[in-house]
N, C-alpha and C positions, 0 to 999 in steps of 0.2 A: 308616509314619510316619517310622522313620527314613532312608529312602528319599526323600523328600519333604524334609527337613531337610536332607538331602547336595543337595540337586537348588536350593535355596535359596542355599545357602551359595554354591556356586560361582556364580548367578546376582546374589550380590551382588560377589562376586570381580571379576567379568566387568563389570559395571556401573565398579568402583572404575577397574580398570584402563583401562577403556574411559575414563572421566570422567576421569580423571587430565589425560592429553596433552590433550584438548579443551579444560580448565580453564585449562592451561598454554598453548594457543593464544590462548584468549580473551585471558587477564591481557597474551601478547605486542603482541596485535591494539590492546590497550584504553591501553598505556604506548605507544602510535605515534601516537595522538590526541593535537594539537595543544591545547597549555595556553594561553587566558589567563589575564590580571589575576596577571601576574609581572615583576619586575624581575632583569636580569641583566647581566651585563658582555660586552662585543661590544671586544675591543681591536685601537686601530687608529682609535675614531672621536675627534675632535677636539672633542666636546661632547655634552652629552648628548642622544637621542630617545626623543622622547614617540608612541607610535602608540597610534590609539583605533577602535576596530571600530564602525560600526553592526550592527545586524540581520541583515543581509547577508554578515556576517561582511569588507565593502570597508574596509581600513585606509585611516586619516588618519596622514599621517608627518611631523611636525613635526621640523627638523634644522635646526642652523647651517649647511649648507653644500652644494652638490652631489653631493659625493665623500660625505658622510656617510649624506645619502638614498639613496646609488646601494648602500652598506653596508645601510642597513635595508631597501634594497628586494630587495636579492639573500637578506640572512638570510630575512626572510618567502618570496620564491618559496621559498628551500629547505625553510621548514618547511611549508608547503600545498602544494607540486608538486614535490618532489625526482627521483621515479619520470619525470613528465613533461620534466622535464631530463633526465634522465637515457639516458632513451629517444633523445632528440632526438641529444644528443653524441654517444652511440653511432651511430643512425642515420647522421648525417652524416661518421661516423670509421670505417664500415661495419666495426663491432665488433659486431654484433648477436647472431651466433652465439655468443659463448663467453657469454650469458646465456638465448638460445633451443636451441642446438644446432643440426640442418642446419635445421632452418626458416628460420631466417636467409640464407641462402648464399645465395641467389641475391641479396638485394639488398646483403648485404657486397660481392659481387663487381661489382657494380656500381657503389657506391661506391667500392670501391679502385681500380675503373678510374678513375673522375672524380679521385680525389684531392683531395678536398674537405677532407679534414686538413690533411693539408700547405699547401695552396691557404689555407687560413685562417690556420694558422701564420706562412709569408709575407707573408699583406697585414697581419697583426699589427705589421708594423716600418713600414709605410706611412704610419699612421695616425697625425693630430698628438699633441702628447704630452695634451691637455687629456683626449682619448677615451680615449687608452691609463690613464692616471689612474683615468678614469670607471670602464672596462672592470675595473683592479685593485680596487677599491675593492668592486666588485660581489662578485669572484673573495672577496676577503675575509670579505664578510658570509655567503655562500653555505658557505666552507669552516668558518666560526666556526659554522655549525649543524653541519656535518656532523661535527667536533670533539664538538661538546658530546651530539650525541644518537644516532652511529654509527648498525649496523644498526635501529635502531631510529628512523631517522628516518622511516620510511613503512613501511607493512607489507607493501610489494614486497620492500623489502630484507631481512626476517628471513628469506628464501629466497634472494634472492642475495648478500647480504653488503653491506659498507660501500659506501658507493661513494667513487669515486677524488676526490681532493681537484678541483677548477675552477679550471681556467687561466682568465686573461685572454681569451687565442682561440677558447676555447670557445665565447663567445657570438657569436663570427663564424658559429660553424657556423647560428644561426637561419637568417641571412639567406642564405647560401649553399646551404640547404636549398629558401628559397621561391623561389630562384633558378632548382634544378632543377624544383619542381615546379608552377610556373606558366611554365614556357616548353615546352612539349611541340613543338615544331615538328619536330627531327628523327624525332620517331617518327614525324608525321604524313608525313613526305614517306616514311620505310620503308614504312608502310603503303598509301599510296597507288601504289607503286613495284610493292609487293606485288597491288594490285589490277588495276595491267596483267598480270598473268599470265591476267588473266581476260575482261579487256575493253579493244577500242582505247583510244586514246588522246582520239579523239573523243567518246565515251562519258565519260571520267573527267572531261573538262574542262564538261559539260554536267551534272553531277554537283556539282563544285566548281567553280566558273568563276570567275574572279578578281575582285576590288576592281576597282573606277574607276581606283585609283590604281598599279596593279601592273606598268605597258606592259606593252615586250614581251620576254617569258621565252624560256630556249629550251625549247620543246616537246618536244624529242628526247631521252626517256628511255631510258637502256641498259636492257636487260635485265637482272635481277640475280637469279642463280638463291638457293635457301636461306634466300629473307626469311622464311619461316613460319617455318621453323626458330631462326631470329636471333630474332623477334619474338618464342618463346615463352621464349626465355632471358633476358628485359627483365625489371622486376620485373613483377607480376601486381596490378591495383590492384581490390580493396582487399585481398586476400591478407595480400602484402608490406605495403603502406602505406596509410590513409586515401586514396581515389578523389582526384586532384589535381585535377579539373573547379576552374576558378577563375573567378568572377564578383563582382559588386560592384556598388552602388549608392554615387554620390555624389553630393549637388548643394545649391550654396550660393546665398544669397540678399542682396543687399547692403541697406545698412540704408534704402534708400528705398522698396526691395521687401518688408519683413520688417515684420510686424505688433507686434516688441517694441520697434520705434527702433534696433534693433541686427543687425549682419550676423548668418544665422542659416546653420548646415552643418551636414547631412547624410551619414551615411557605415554603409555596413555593408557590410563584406565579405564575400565568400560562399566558404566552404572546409568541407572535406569535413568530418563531423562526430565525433566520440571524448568518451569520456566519462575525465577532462576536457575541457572543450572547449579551443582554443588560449588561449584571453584571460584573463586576472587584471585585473580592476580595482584602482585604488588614488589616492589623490589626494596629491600630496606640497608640504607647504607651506613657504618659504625666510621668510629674513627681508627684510623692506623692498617686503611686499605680492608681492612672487612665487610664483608656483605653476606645478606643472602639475599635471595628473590627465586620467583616462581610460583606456586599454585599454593595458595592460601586456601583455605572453607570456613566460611562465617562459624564461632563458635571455637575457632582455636587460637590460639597465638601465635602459633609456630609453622611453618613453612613446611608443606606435608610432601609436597615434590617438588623437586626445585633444586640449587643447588648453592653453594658458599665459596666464598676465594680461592676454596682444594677442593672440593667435594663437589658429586652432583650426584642424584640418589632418583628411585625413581621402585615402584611396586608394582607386582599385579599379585592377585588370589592364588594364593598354593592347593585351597579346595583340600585342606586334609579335613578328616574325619575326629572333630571335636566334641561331636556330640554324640550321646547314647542314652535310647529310652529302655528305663529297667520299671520289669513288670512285677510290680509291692504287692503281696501275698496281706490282705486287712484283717488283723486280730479284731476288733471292733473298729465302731467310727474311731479311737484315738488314737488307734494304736496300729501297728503292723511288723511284720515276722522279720525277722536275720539270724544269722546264722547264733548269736547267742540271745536268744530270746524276743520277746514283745520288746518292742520301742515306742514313744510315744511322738508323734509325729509334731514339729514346731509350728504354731500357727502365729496368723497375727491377721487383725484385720485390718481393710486398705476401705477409705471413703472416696466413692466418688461422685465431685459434684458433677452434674448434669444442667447446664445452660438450658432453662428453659420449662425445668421437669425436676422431680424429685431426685435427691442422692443416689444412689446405688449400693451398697454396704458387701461387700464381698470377704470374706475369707481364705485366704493364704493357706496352704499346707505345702511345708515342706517335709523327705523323709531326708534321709542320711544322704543320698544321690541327690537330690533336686530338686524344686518345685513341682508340683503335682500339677501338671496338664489336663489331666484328665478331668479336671475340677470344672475346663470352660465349656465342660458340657454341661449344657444345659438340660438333658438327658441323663439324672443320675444312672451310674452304672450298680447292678445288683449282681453280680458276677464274683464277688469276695475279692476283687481286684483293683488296682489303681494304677496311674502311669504315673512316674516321677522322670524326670530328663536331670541329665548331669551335661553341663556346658563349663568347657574351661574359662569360658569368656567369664561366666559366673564368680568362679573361683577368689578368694578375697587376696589382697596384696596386690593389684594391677596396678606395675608399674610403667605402663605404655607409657606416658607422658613422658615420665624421664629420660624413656629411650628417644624419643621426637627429640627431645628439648637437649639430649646429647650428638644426637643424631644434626642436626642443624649446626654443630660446632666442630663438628670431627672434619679432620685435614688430612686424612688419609684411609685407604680403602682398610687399611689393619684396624684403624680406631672407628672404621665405619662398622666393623665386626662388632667390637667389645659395643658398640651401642645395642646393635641385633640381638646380644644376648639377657635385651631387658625388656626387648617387646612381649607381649601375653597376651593380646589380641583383638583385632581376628591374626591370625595366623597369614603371613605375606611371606612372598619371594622379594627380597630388600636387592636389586640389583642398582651399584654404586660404578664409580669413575672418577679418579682423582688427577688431581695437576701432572703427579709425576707418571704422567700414562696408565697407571697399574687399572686393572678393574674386577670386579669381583660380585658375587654372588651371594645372600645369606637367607636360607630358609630358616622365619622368627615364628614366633609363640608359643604357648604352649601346647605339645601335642601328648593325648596320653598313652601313659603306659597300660594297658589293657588284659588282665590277666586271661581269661578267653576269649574268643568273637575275632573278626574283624568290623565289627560295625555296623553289619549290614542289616540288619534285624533289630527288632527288643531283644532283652536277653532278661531273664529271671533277674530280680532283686534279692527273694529272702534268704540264699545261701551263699552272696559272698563272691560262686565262681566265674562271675564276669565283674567284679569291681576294677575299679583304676587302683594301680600302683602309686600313683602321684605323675610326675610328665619327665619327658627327658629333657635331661640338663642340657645346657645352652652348650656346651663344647661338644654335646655328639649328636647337634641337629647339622645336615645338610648343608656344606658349604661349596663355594669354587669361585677361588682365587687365581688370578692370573693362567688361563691357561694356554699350552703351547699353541692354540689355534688362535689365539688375539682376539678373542667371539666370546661370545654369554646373552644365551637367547631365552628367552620363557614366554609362554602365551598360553598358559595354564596349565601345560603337558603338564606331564610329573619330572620334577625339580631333580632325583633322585636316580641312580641306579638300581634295579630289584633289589642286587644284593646287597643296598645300606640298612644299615642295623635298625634304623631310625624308620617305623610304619606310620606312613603318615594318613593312607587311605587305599579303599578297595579298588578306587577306581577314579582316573581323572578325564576330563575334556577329550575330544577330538583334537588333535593333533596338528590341524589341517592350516591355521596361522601359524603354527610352530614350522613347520617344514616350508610354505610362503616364504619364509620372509630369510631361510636359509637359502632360498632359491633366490634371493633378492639380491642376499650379501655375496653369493657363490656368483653372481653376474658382474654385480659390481664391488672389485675388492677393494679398492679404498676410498672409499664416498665422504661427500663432506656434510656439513649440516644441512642444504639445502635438500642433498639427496634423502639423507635419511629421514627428513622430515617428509620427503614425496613418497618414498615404504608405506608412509603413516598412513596414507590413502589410498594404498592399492584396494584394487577391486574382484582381482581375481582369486577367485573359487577352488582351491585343489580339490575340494566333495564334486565339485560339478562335474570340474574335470576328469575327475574318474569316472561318472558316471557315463558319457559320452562315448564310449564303446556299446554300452546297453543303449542306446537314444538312437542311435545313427545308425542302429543293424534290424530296427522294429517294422515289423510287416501292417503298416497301416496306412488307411488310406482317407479322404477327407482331410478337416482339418487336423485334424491328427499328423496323418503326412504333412501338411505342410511345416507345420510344426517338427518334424524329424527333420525332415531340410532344411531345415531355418537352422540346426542344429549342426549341419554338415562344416562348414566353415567356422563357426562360435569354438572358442578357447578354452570358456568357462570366466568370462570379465564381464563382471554385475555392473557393466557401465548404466550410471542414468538414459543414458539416451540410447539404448538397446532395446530390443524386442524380447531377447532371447532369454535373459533376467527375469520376469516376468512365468512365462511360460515354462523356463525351469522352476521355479520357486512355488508356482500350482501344482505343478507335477510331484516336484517332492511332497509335497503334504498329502495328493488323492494318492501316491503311490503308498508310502506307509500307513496310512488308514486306511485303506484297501488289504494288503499285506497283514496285518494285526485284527483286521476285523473277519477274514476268513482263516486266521490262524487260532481263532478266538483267546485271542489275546486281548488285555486292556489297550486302547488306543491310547490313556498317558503316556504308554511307553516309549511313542515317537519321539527319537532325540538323531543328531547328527550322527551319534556314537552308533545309532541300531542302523541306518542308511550306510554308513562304511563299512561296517560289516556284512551286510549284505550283497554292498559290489565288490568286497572282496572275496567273497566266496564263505566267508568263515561262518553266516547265519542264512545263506541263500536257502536251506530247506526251508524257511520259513514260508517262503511261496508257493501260493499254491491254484495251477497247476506247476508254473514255474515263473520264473522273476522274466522272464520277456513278456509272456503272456498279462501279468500281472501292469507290468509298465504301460505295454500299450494300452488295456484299459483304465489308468489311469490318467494317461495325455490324451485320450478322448472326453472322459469326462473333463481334466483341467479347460481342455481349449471351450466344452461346450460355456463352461463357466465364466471365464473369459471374454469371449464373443459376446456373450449376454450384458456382461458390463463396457467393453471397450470400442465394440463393433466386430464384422465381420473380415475387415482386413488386418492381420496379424501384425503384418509389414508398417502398419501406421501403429502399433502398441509402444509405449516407452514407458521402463520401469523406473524414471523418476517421476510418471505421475502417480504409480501406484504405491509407490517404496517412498513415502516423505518426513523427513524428521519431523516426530511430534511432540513438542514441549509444552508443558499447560501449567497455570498458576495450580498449585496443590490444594487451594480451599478456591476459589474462584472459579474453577473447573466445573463444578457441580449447578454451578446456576445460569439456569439458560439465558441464551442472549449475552452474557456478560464473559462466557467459558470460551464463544468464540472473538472477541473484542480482544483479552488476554493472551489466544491459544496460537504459539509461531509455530510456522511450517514452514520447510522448504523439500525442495526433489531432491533424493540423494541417491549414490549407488552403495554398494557393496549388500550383504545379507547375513544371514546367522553366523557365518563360516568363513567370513572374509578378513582379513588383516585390519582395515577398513569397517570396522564393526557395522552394520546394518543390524542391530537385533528388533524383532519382531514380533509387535502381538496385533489380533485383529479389533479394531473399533468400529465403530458405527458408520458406513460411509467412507472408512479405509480397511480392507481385511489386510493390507500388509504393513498396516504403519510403523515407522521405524521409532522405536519407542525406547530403545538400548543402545550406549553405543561411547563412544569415544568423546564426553561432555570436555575434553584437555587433551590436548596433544602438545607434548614437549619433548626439546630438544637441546641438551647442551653440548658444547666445545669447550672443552678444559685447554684450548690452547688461548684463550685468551679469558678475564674478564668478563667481557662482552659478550660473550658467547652464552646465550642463553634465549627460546625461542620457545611462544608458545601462544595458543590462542584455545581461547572459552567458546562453549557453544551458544552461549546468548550475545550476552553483554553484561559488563562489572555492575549495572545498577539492578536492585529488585522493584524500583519503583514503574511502574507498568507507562507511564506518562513521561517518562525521560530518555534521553535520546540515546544514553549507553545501559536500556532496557534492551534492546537488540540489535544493537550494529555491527556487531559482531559474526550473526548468522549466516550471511552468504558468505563470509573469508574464512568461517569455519568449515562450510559447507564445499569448500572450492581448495583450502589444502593451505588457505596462504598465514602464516605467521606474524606474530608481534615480536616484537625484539626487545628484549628487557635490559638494557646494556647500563651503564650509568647513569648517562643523561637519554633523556627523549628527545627525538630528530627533532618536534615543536613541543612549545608546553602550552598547554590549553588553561592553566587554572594554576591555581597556587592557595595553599592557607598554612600561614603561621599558628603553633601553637605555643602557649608561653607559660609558664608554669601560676 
C-alpha cells in the first residue's frame, strides 16, 4: 500500500511538472491573440480613428487623412500578420538563416547576390516625397504595435524574439520580391541551355517554338557545361519558397455591357498558396466621400486591388521576357572582356549570420549586365567562363510605389494610364474601370530593348551584340482603351497584337482561360456582379475539352475502357465531385511523359502549351507510333495507378478528394506533428487550365494537391459605392489559434463573397485610435 502511495505521489509530481511549462505556453500562446473593443493611443496621428470589424474580422478605418489611414493600416497589418511581414523583410534582405539556421542558406544566398536590400534602400530616395510620407506613416503605425506588444506580438515571436523595428523601405522589399518571382525567364533559358546537353537544337525549338511575335533569334547556343550543377544551387520551390508559378484572371466590362448601369471588373490573381494567404482586406474611408477598399498584403500601405470612389483596378502577369543570362568571357579572377577591353568586375561582400552555426561570408560579383549567378555554385567553374543575369526589376530608380500610391487616387481610366507609366516591376496587365463606364487596359514595367535575341537562350557578353538599349517608354507600351466591343479580357495570353512595335516575349501561357471566360461573356451578355463573380469559379476545361475527340474514339478495353466511357457524356468540368477530373488529370501527365520519354526528349518539357499542341495537330509527330496509340497506353497505366490508390470502382472516384486546396504555415510546415495541426485543406475543383485556377504540384499523400491558385477573388460595380466584393483564401488573422485564422476557407472554396461596402451588415469589434 505504501508502495502504491510512493508510485502516486511522484505520478502527481510528474503531471504538475509536466502541466506547469504547458500552462505557461498556453497563458503565452492565448496574450498573443489579438484584442478588440479597446481604445488606445497610436502617436504621430493627426486625429483621431475609428476602425470597426465585421464578422470576417475585415476592418472599416475611418481617418482624417491619408498618412493617418496608412498609420492604422500598418498598426492592424502588425497586429494580424506581424510573422508574415516579417518573413517577407527577411526574405527579401536574405536574412532568413539567423531565424531558420542552414535551412535558410541557399536562398540568403541568393538574395545577397540580387541585393534586393540595398536595391530598395536606394530606390527609397527616388520616390516623390507624398509616397515617402505615405511609406513613414506606415513604418509608424507598424513600429507603434511592435512597441506596445514586443515578443508578444504573434506567437512566432515568443520563439524568436521582438522583431526589428520597420523602416520605410522595407515595404519596397514586397514589390521587389514579386519582381523576382514572377519573372522566371533566366532560369528558363539555364534550363533550356541545360536541355541541349541532351537533345539538338531542332528538337528544343519543336518543343518550345516561339510566339508570332519573337523574329529572328540567334539559334546558336554555346555549350555550357555545370548547368545541373548551377541549377541545383537556385533556391528549390517550394522548399525555399512558396512555388512562384504566376497566373491571373482579369476582365472589365463597360457600363453599356454590364447588367448594373455601371462598368463592372474582375480580377484574381493566381499565386502559390501559404497559410496565411498573401491578401488582408480592409476598406478605408477619407473624408469628402473618398475611399478606397479591397486587397491589402501585409508590408504595404496602399491597396494593391481593389478600388476608390472612380476607379477600380485589378492585375494579372503579362509573363514578358525581362530577363537575360549573358555569358562573361574571364580576363582573370578580377576582371572580364567587352567589347572595349578588360573591365573589372564590382564586388562587395554580404555576412551571413546563421542561427545556430557559424556566419557564412560570401562574395558578390557583379559585371556591367548583372550579378554573377554562376557564383552559387558551389562547384567553381574552370571553363574561362561566368554567368552574369541582367533583370529590369534590378535596374536603379524603381518607382513602383509611386505608381500604387498614384494608382489608389486616380478617378479615371485616362489618369489610371498616366499612373501605368511609373510602374517598373514585375511587369503587369493594369486592367482598370471607372465611374463614368469607360475601361481600359495598360501593359506596365519595364520591358527591354534588346539589341539581338529574343530571349530565349544566353547570349555572349564580351562583345556588346545582344546588350539592352535601355526599355521602351511608357507611351509606346501596350494599351486598350475603351473598345468598340464593351469587353477587355487577359488571363495571361499575350496582351498585344504580333504586329505591336513593343516585344514583350517569345512566348506566352495557354490560351485556354482566356477563351473560357469569352465563352462565359458570349453566353451571358450583360451580367451583374453576382455573375461575374460565379465566372470566377468556373471549372470547366477548354484543354480537356479538346482532348475528347482523342479519349472517346481509343480502342481499349478493361479499365481503360471504362474510363473512355466515363468520358462519353463528360464536357471537360473539373467538378469536385466528378470522377472524370481525376482520371483526366492522370492521363494528361502518363500521356506527356510517355510522348517525351520515347521522343527522347526531356520530361520538363511537359506544360499545357506542349498538350495543345499536340491535339491540334501542330506537334502531333511527336508520337510515336501515333498519339492514339500513345494515349491509350497512357489511360491504362493512369487507371492502373488510380485503382491502386482509390479502389477498383471508377464510378465511386471524386476529384475533390484528390484535387484539395493546400495552404501550410511557411516555417511551421517543416516540423512534424506541428505542419499538420497549422496545415488547411479543403476539396476543390478546377485544374492547371481552368478559369477557376486548380494549380498543381505533387506531395506526400496527395500527388495532385492544389497548391496554386486564386488566394483573392474580386469584384467591383462602379455603379454604386458599395459595390465592391471579395473574399481571401484563409482568414484576415495569421495567428494559427484565432478564429479568422480560417473561416474563411469553405466560402472561398464554395464561390461565396464579402461585401466591402461602407458600413458592415453587423460589427463585431471596434478599436479607437487617438493620437
Amino acid at each position: 500500500m505504501r508502495r502504491r502511495s510512493s508510485r502516486l505521489r511522484w505520478l502527481r509530481l510528474a503531471i504538475l511538472w509536466l502541466g506547469i511549462p504547458m500552462l505557461a505556453l498556453a497563458f503565452a500562446i492565448w496574450v498573443t491573440l489579438p484584442q478588440d473593443n479597446k481604445q488606445l493611443s497610436l502617436p504621430g496621428l493627426s486625429a483621431p480613428v475609428s476602425i470597426s470589424f465585421d464578422n470576417a474580422g475585415v476592418p472599416r478605418i475611418q481617418a482624417a487623412s491619408d498618412n493617418d489611414a496608412a498609420m492604422a493600416l500598418g498598426w492592424l497589418h502588425a497586429r494580424d500578420r506581424m510573422f508574415q511581414m516579417e518573413l517577407m523583410r527577411r526574405t527579401g534582405q536574405g536574412r532568413l538563416s539567423e531565424l531558420l539556421g542552414e535551412g535558410g542558406l541557399r536562398l540568403d544566398r541568393f538574395m545577397r547576390t540580387l541585393g534586393l536590400g540595398n536595391r530598395a534602400e536606394a530606390d527609397y530616395g527616388h520616390l516623390s516625397t507624398p509616397t515617402r510620407t505615405l511609406l513613414e506613416s506606415y513604418a509608424a503605425g507598424v513600429n507603434a504595435r511592435i512597441a506596445e506588444r514586443g515578443r508578444f506580438i504573434a506567437p512566432e515571436f515568443l520563439w524568436f524574439g521582438t522583431p526589428e523595428p520597420w523602416r520605410p523601405a522595407d515595404s519596397l522589399l514586397w514589390g521587389k520580391l514579386m519582381g523576382v518571382w514572377l519573372s522566371g525567364n533566366w532560369r528558363t533559358e539555364l534550363e533550356r541551355t541545360d536541355w541541349l546537353q541532351r537533345i539538338d537544337s531542332r528538337r528544343l525549338w519543336e518543343l518550345v517554338p516561339p510566339d508570332a511575335t519573337a523574329g529572328e533569334p540567334d539559334r546558336q547556343a554555346a555549350a555550357i557545361p555545370g548547368l545541373t550543377s548551377l541549377l541545383a544551387s537556385l533556391p528549390v520551390f517550394p522548399v525555399d519558397v512558396p512555388h512562384p508559378d504566376s497566373a491571373s484572371n482579369a476582365w472589365a466590362l463597360d457600363a453599356a455591357r454590364s447588367g448594373t448601369g455601371g462598368a463592372l471588373l474582375a480580377s484574381d490573381p493566381h499565386l502559390g498558396f501559404s497559410a496565411p494567404i498573401l491578401w488582408y482586406l480592409a476598406r478605408i474611408e477619407l473624408p469628402g466621400g473618398r475611399f478606397r477598399a479591397g486587397a491589402t498584403s501585409p508590408g504595404v500601405p496602399m491597396v494593391v486591388i481593389g478600388r476608390n470612389e472612380a476607379l477600380s483596378w485589378g492585375f494579372t502577369t503579362t509573363h514578358a521576357d525581362t530577363q537575360d543570362v549573358f555569358v562573361e568571357r574571364l580576363v582573370d579572377e578580377n576582371r572580364y572582356e567587352t567589347e572595349d577591353g578588360p573591365r573589372p568586375f564590382t564586388t562587395r561582400q554580404e555576412l551571413i549570420r546563421v542561427g545556430g552555426g557559424d556566419p557564412v561570408s560570401i562574395t558578390v560579383r557583379e559585371t556591367r549586365h548583372g550579378p554573377v549567378m554562376s557564383d552559387l555554385d558551389e562547384m567553381p567553374r574552370r571553363d574561362g567562363r561566368v554567368l552574369a543575369v541582367a533583370m529590369a526589376n534590378l535596374a536603379p530608380g524603381d518607382r513602383t510605389a509611386d505608381a500604387l500610391a498614384r494608382l489608389n487616387l486616380a478617378r479615371s481610366v485616362a489618369e489610371a494610364g498616366e499612373a501605368a507609366g511609373l510602374f517598373m516591376s514585375p511587369s503587369q496587365n493594369m486592367m482598370v474601370a471607372d465611374r463614368a463606364g469607360a475601361i481600359g487596359m495598360f501593359v506596365t514595367g519595364r520591358i527591354p530593348r534588346r539589341r539581338m535575341g529574343d530571349g530565349a537562350l544566353p547570349m555572349p557578353g564580351h562583345d556588346g551584340r545582344a546588350d539592352w538599349d535601355g526599355f521602351y517608354p511608357a507611351a509606346e507600351m501596350p494599351r486598350n482603351v475603351s473598345p468598340a466591343s464593351g469587353r477587355l479580357v487577359n488571363a495571361n495570353n499575350r496582351p498585344a497584337p504580333p504586329e505591336h512595335p513593343v516585344f514583350l516575349a517569345r512566348e506566352f501561357p495557354d490560351d485556354s482561360r482566356f477563351r473560357r471566360i469569352h465563352e462565359m461573356l458570349d453566353d451571358n451578355r450583360r451580367p451583374d456582379a453576382a455573375q461575374m463573380a460565379g465566372m470566377q469559379i468556373d471549372t470547366v476545361s477548354v484543354l480537356a475539352r479538346a482532348s475528347l475527340p482523342l479519349l472517346r474514339g481509343l480502342q481499349v478495353m478493361g479499365q481503360a475502357g471504362i474510363a473512355r466511357d466515363m468520358f462519353q457524356a463528360w464536357e471537360g468540368d473539373m467538378a469536385a465531385n466528378l470522377p472524370q477530373p481525376l482520371i483526366w488529370n492522370a492521363w494528361s501527365r502518363q500521356f506527356l511523359t510517355l510522348v517525351l520519354l520515347e521522343a527522347q526528349a526531356p520530361v520538363e518539357a511537359a506544360s499545357p502549351e506542349l498538350l495543345a499542341r499536340i491535339l491540334s495537330g501542330d506537334a502531333a509527330h511527336l508520337c510515336r507510333p501515333d498519339c492514339a496509340s500513345q494515349a491509350g497506353r497512357a489511360l491504362a497505366t493512369a487507371m492502373g495507378e488510380l485503382s491502386a490508390s482509390y479502389g477498383r470502382d471508377p464510378g465511386g472516384w471524386r476529384w475533390g478528394d484528390a484535387h484539395q486546396a493546400l495552404m501550410e504555415h511557411p516555417v511551421l510546415r517543416v516540423i512534424p506533428g506541428i505542419n499538420r495541426l497549422m496545415r488547411l485543406h479543403v476539396p476543390t475543383g478546377g485544374d492547371n487550365n481552368t478559369v477557376s485556377r486548380g494549380g498543381m504540384r505533387a506531395v506526400p499523400g496527395m500527388p495532385f494537391a492544389h497548391v496554386h491558385g486564386a488566394g483573392l477573388r474580386l469584384v467591383a460595380d462602379m455603379s454604386t459605392p458599395d459595390g465592391l466584393y471579395a473574399i481571401i483564401a484563409t482568414g484576415q488573422s495569421g495567428h494559427p489559434f484565432s478564429r479568422h485564422w480560417d473561416d474563411l476557407l469553405t466560402r472561398w472554396r464554395d464561390g461565396q463573397m464579402l461585401r466591402l461596402g461602407r458600413q458592415p451588415r453587423q460589427v463585431s469589434g471596434r478599436i479607437e485610435l487617438t493620437p
